[in-house]
N, CA, C and O atoms as CSV, one atom per row, in Angstrom:
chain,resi,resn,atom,element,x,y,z
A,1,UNK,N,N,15.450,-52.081,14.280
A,1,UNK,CA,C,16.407,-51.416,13.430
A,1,UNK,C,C,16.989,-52.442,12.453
A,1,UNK,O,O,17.242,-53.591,12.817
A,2,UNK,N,N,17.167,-52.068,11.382
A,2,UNK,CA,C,18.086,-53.063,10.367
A,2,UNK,C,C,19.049,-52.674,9.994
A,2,UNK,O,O,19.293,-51.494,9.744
A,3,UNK,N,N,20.331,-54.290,9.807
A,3,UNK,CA,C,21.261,-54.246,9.994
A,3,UNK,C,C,21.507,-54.082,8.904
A,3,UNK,O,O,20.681,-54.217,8.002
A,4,UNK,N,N,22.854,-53.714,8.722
A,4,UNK,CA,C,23.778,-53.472,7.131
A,4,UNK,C,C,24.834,-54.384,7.576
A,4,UNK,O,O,25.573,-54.357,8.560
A,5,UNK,N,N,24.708,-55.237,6.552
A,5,UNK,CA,C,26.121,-56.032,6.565
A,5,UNK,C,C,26.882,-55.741,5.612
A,5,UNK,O,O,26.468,-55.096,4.648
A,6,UNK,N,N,28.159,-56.177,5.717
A,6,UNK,CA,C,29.116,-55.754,4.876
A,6,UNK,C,C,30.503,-56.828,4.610
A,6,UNK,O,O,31.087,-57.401,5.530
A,7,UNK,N,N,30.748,-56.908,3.623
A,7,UNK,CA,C,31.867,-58.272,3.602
A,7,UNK,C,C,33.139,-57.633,3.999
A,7,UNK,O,O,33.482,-56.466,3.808
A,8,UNK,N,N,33.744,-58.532,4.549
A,8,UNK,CA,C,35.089,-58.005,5.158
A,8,UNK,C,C,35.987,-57.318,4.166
A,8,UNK,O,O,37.010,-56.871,4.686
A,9,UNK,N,N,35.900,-57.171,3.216
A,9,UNK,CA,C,36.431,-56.224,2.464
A,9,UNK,C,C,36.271,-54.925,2.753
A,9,UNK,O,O,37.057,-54.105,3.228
A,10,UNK,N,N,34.985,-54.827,2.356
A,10,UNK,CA,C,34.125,-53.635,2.338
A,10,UNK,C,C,34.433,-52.963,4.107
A,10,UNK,O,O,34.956,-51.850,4.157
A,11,UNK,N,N,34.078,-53.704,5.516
A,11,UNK,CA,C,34.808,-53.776,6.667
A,11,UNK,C,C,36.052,-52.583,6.827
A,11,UNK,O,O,36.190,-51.509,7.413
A,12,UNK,N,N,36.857,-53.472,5.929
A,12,UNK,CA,C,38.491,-53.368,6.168
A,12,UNK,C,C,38.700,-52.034,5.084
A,12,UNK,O,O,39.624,-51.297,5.429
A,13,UNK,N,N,38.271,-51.788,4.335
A,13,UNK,CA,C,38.386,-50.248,3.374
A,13,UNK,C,C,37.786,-48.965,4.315
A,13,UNK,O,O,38.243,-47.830,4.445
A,14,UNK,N,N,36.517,-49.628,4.952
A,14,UNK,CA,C,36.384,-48.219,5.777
A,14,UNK,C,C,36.889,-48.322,7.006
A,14,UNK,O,O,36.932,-47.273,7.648
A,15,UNK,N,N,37.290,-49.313,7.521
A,15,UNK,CA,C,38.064,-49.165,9.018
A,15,UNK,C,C,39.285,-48.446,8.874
A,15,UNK,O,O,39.855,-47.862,9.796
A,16,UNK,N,N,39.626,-48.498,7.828
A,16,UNK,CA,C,40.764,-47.725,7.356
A,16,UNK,C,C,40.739,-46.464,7.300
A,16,UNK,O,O,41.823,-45.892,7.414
A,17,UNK,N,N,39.358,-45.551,7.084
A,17,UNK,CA,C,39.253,-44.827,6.926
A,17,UNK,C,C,38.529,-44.220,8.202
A,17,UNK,O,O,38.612,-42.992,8.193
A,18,UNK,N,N,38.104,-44.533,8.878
A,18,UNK,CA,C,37.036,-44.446,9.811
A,18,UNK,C,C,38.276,-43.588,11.058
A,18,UNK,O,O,39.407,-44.065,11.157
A,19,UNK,N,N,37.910,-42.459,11.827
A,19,UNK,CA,C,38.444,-41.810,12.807
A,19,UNK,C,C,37.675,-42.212,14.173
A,19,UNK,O,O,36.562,-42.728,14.072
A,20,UNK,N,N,38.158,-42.021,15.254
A,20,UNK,CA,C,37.291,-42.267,16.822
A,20,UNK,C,C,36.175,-41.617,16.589
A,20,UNK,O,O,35.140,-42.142,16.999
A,21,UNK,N,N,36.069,-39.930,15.664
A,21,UNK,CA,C,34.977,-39.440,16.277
A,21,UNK,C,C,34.278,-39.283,14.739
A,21,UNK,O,O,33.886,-38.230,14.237
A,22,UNK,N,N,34.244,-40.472,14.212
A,22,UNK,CA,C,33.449,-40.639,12.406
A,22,UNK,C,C,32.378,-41.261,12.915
A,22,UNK,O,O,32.339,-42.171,13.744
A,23,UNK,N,N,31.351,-40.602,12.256
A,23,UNK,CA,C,30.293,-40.852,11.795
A,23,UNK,C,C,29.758,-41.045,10.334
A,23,UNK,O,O,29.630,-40.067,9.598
A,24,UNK,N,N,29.391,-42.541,9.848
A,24,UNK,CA,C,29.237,-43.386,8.882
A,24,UNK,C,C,27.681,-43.046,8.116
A,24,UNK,O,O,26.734,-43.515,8.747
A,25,UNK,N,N,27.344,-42.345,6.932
A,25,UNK,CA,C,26.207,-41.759,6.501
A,25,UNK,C,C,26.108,-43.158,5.052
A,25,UNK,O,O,27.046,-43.287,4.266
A,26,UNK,N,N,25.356,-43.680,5.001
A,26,UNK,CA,C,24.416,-44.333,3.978
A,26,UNK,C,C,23.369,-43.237,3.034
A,26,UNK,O,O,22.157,-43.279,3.249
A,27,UNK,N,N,23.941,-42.258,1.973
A,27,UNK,CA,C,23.145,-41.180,1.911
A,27,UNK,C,C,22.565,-41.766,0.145
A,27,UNK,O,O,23.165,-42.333,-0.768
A,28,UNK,N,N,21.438,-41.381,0.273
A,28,UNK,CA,C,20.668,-42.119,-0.946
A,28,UNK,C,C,20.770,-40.464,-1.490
A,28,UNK,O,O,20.339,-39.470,-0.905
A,29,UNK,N,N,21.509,-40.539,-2.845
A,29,UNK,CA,C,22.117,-39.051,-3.474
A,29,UNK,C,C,20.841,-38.531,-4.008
A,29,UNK,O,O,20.569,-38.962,-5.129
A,30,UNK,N,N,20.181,-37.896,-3.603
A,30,UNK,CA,C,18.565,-37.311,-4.062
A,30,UNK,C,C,18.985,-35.562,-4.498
A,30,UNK,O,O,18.295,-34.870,-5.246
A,31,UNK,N,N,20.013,-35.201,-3.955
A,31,UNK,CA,C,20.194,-33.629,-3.813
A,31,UNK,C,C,19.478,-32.956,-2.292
A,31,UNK,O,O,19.388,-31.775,-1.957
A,32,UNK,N,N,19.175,-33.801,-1.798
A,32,UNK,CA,C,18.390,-33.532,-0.294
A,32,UNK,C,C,19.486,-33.598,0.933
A,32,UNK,O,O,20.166,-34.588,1.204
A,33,UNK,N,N,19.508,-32.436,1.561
A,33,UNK,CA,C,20.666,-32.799,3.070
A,33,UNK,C,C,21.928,-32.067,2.784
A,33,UNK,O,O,22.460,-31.757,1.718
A,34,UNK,N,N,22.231,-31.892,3.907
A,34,UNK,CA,C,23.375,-30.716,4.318
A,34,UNK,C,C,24.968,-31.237,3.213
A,34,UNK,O,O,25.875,-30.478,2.871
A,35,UNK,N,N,24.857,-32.467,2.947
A,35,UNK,CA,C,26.006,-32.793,1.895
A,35,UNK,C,C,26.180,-32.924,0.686
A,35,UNK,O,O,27.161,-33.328,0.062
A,36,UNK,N,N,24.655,-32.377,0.177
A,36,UNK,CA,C,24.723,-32.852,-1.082
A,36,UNK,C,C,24.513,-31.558,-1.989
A,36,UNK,O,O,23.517,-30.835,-1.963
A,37,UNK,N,N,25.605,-31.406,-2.773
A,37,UNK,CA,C,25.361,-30.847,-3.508
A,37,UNK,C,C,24.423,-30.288,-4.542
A,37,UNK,O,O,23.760,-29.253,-4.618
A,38,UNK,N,N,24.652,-31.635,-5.528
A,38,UNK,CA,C,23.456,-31.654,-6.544
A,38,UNK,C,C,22.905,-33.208,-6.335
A,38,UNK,O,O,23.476,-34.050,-5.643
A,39,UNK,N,N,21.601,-33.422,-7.124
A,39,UNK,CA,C,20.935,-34.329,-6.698
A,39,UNK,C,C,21.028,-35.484,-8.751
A,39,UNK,O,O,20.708,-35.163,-9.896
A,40,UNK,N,N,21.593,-36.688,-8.166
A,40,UNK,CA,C,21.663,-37.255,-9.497
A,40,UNK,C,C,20.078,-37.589,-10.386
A,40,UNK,O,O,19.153,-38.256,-9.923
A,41,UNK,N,N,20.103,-37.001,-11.583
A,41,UNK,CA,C,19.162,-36.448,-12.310
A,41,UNK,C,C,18.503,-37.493,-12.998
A,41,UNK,O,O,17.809,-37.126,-13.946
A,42,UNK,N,N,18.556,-38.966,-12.704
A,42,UNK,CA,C,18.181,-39.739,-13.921
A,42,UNK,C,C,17.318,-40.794,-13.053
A,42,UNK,O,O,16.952,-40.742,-11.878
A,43,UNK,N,N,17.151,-41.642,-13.925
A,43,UNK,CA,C,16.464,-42.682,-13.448
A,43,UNK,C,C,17.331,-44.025,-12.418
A,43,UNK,O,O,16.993,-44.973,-11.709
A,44,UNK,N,N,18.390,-43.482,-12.808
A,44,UNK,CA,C,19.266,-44.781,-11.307
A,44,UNK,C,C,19.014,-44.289,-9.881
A,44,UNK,O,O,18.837,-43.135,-9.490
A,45,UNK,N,N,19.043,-45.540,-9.133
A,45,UNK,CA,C,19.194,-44.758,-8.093
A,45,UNK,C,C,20.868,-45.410,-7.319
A,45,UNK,O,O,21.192,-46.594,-7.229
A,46,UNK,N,N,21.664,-44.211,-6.865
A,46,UNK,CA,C,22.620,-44.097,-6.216
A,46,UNK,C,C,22.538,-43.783,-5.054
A,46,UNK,O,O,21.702,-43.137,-4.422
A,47,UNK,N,N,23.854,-44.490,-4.683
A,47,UNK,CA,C,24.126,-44.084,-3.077
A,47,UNK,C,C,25.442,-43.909,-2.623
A,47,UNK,O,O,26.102,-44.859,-3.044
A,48,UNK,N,N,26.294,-42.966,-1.812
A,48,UNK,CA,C,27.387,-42.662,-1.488
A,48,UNK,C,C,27.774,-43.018,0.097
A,48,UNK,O,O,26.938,-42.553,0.872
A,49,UNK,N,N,28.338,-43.394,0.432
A,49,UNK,CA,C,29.015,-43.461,1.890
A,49,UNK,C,C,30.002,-42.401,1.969
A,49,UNK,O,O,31.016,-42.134,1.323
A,50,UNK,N,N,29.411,-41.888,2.938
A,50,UNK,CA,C,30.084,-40.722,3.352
A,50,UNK,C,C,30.522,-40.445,5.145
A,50,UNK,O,O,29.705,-40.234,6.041
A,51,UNK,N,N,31.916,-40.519,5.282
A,51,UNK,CA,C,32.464,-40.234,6.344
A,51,UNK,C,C,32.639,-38.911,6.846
A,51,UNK,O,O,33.517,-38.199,6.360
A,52,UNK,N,N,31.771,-38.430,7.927
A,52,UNK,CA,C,31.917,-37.424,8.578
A,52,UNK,C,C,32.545,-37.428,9.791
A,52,UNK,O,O,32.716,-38.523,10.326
A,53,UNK,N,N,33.080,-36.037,10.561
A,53,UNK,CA,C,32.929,-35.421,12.167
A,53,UNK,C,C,31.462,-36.052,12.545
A,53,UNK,O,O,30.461,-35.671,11.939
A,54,UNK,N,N,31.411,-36.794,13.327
A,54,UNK,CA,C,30.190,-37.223,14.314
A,54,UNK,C,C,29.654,-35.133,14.764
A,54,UNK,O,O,28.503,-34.710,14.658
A,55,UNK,N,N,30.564,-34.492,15.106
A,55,UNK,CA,C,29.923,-33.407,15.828
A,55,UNK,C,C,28.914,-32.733,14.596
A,55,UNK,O,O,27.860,-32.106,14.701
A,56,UNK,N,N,29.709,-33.140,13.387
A,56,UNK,CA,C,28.362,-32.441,12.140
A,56,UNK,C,C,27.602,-33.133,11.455
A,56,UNK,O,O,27.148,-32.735,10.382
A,57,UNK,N,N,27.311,-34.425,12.032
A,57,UNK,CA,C,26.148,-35.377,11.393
A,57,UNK,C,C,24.741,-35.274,12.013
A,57,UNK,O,O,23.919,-36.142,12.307
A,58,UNK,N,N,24.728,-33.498,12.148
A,58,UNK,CA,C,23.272,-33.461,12.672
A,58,UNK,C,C,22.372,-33.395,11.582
A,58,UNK,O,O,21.272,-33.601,12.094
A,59,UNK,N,N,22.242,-33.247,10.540
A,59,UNK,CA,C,21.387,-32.973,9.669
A,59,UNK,C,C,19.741,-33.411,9.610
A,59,UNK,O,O,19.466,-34.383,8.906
A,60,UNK,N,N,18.689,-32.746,10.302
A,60,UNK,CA,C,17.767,-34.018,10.505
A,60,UNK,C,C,17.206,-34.886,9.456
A,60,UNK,O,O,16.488,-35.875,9.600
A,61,UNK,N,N,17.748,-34.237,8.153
A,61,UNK,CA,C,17.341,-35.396,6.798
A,61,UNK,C,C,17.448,-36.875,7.018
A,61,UNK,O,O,16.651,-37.757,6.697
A,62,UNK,N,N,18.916,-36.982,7.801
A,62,UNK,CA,C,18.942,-38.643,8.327
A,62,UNK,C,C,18.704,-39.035,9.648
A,62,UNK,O,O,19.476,-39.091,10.605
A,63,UNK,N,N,17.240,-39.359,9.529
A,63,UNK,CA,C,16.449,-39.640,10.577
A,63,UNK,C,C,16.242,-41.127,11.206
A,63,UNK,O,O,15.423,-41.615,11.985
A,64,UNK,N,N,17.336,-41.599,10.519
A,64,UNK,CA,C,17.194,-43.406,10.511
A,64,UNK,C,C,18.145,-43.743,10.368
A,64,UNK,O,O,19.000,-42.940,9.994
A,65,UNK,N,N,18.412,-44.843,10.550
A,65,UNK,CA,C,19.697,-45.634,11.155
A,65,UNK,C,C,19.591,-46.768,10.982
A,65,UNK,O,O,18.574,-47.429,11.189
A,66,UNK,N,N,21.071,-47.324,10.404
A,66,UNK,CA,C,21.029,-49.034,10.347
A,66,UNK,C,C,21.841,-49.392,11.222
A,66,UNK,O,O,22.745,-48.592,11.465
A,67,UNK,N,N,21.812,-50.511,11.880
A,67,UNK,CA,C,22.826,-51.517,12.310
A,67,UNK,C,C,24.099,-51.608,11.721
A,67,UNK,O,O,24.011,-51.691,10.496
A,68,UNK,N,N,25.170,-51.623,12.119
A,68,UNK,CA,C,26.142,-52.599,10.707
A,68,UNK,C,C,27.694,-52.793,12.273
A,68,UNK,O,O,27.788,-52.465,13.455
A,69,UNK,N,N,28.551,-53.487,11.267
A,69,UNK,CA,C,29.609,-54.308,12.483
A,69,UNK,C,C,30.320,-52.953,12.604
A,69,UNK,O,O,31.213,-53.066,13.443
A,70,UNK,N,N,30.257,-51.440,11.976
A,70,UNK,CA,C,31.463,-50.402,12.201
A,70,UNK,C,C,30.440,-49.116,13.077
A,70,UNK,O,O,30.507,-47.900,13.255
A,71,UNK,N,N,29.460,-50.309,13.475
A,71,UNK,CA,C,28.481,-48.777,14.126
A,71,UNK,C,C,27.178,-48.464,13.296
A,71,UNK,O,O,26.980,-48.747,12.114
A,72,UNK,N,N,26.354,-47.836,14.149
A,72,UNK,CA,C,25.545,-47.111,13.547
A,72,UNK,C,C,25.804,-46.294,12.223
A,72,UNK,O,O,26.704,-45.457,12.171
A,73,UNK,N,N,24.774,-46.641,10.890
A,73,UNK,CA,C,24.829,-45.795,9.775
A,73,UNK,C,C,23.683,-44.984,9.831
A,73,UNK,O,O,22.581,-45.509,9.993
A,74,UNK,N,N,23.803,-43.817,9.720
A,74,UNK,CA,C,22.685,-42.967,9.311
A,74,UNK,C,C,22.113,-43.121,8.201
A,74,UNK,O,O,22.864,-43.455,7.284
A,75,UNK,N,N,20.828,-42.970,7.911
A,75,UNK,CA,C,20.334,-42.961,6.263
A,75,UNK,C,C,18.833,-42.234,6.548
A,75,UNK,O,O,18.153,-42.434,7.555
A,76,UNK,N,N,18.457,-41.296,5.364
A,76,UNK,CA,C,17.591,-40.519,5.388
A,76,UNK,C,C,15.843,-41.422,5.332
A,76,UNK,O,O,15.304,-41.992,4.383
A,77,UNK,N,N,15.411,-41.240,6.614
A,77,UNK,CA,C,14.293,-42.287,6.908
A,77,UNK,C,C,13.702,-42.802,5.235
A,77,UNK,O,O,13.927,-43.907,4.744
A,78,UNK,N,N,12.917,-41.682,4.577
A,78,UNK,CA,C,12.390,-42.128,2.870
A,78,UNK,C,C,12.671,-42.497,2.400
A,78,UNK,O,O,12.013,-42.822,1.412
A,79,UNK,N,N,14.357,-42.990,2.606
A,79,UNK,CA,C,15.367,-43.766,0.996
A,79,UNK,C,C,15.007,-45.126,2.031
A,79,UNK,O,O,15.062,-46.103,1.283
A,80,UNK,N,N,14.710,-45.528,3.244
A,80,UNK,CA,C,14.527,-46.923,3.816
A,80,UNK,C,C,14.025,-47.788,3.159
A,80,UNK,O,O,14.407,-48.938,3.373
A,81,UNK,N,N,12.774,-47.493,1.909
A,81,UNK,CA,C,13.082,-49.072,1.546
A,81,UNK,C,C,13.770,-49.613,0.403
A,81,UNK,O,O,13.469,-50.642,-0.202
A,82,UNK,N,N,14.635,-48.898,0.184
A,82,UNK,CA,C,15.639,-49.814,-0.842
A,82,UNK,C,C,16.748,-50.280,0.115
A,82,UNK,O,O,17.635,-51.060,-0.233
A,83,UNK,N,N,16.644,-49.778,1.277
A,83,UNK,CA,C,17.485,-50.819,2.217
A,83,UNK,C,C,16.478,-52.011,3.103
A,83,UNK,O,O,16.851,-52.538,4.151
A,84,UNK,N,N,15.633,-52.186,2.676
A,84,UNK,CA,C,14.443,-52.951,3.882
A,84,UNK,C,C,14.635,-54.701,4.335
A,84,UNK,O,O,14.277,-55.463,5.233
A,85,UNK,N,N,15.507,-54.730,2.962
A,85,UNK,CA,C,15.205,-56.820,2.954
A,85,UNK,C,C,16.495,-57.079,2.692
A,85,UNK,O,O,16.964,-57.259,1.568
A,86,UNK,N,N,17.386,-57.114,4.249
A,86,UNK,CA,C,18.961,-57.439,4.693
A,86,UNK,C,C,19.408,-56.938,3.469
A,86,UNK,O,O,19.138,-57.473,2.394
A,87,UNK,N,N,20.345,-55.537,3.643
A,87,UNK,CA,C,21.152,-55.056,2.673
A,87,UNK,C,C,21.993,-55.551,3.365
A,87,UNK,O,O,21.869,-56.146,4.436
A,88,UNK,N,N,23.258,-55.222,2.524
A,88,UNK,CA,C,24.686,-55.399,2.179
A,88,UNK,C,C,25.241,-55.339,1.729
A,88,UNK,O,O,25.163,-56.081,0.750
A,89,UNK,N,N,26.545,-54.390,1.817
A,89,UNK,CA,C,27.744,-54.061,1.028
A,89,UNK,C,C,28.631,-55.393,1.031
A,89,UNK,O,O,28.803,-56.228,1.919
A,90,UNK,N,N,29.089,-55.312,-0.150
A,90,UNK,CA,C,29.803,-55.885,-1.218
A,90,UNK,C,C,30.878,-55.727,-2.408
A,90,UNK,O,O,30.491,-55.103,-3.397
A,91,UNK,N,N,31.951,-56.140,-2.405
A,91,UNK,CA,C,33.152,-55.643,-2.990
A,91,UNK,C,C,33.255,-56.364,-4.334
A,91,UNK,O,O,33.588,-57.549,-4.363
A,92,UNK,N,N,33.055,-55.871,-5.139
A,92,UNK,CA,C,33.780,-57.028,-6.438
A,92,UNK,C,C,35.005,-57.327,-6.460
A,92,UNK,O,O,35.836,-57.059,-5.592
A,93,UNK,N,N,35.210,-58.035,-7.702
A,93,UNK,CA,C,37.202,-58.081,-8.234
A,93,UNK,C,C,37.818,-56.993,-8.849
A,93,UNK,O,O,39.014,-56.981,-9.139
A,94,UNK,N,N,36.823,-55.824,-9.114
A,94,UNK,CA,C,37.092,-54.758,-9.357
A,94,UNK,C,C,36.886,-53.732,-8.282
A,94,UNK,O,O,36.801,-52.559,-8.644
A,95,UNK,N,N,36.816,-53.957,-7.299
A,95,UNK,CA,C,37.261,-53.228,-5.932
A,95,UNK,C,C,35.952,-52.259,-5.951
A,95,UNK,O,O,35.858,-51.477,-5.005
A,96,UNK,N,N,34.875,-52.242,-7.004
A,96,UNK,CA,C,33.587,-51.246,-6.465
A,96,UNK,C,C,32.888,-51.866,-5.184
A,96,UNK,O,O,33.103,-52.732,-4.335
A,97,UNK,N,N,32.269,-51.259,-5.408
A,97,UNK,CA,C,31.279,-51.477,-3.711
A,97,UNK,C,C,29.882,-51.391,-3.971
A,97,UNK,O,O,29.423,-50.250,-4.019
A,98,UNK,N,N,28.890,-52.612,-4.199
A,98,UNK,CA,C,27.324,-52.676,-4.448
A,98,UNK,C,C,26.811,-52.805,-3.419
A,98,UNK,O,O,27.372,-53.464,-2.543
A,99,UNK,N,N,25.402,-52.124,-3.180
A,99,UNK,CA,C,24.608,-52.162,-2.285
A,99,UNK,C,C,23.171,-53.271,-2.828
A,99,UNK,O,O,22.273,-53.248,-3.669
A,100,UNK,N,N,23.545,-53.935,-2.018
A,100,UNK,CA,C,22.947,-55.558,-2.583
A,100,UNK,C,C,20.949,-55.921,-1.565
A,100,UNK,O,O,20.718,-55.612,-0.396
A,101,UNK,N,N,20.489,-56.231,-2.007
A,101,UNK,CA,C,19.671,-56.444,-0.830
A,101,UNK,C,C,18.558,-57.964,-1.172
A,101,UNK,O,O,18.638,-58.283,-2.358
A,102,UNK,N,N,17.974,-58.519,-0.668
A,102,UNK,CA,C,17.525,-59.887,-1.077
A,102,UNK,C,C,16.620,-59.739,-2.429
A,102,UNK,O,O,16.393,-60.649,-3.225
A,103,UNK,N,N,16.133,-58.334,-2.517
A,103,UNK,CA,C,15.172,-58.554,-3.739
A,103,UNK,C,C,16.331,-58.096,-4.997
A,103,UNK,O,O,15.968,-58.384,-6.137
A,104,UNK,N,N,17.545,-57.478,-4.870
A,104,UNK,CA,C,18.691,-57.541,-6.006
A,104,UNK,C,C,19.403,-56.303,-5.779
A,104,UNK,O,O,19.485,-55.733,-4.691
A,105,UNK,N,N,19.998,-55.856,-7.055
A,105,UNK,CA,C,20.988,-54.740,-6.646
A,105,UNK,C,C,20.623,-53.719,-6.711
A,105,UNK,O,O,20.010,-53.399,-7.730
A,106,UNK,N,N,20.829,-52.765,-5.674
A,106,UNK,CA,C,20.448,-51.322,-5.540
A,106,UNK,C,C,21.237,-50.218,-6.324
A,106,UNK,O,O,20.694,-49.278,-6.904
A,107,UNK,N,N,22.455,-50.427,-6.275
A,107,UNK,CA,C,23.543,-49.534,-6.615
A,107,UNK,C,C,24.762,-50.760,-6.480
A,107,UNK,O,O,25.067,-51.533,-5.572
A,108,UNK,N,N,25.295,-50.514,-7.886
A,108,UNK,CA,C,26.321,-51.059,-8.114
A,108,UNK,C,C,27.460,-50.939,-8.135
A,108,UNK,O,O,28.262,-51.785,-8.530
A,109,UNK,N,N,27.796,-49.431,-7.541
A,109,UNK,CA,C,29.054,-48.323,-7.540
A,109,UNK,C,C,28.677,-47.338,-6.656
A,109,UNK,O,O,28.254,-46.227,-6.974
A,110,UNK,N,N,28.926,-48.001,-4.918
A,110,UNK,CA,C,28.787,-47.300,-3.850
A,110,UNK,C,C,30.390,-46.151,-3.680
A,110,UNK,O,O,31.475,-46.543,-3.248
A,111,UNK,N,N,30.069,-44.720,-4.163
A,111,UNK,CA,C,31.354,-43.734,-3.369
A,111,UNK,C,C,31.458,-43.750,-2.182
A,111,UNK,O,O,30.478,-43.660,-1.442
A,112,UNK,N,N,33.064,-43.908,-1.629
A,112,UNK,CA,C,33.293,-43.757,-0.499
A,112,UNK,C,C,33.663,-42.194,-0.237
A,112,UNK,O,O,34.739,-41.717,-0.597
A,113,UNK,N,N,32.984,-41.695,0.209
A,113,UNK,CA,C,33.359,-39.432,0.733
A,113,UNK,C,C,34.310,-39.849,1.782
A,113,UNK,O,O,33.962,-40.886,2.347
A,114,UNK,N,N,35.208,-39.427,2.120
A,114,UNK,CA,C,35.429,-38.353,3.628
A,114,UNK,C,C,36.074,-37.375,3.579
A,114,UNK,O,O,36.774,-36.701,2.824
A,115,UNK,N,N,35.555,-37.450,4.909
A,115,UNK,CA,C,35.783,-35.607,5.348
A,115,UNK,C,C,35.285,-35.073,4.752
A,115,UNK,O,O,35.909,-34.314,4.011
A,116,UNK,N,N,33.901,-35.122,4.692
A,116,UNK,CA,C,32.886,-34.515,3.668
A,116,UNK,C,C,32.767,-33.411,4.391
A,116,UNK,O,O,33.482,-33.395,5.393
A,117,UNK,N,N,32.212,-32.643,4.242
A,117,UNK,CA,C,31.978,-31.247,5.160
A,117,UNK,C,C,30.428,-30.616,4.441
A,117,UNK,O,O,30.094,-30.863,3.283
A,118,UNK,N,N,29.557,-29.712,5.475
A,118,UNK,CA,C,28.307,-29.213,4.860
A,118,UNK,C,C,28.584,-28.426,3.362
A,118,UNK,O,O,29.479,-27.593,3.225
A,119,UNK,N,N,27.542,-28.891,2.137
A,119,UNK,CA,C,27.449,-27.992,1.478
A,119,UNK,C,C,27.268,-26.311,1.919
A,119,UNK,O,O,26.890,-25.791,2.968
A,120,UNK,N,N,27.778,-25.665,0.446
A,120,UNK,CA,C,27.159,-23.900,1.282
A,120,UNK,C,C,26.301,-23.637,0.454
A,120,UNK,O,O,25.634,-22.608,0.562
């Protein structure tokens, strides 16, 4: 399994946010899976962190899982390799959140959701 690291910033923003019974989603925004609305239309690719109820993070879209220090993250097995070569979240001086990984940056403006709830 691979780990997601995250700088203690990044840590300390979602521990903040994080409940006993949260479950932590790494969702690569495709428009695919029980949370997503619409799917971003262009050539970037994005990604959102999204805090759920553990009891409704069944969705089987996220079939895979990273490591990281706040628990298991879910992430939809197909978006795996833009996480493959040690990702990691990362905070700037402008308080965004990049998803970084050894070959460069994935997303440079990670959303934090919660209490996301299923699309209808």
């Amino acid at each position: 399994m691979t780990e997601l690291t995250m700088s203690s910033d990044v840590q300390a923003r979602l521990s903040k946010r994080l409940g006993e019974h949260s479950q932590l989603i790494l969702d690569f925004d495709d428009g695919v899976g029980a949370y997503s609305k619409v799917g971003v239309c262009s050539l970037d690719v994005s990604f959102r962190l999204l805090i759920v109820d553990e009891s409704q993070a069944v969705d089987p879209v996220y079939d895979d899982k990273l490591t990281s220090p706040l628990g298991d993250v879910l992430i939809k097995g197909y978006a795996a390799n833009f996480v493959d070569e040690h990702p990691r979240l990362e905070a700037n001086k402008f308080g965004l959140i990049s998803l970084v990984t050894d070959t460069g940056v994935v997303d440079t403006n990670v959303e934090i959701l919660d209490n996301v709830v299923l699309a209808n």
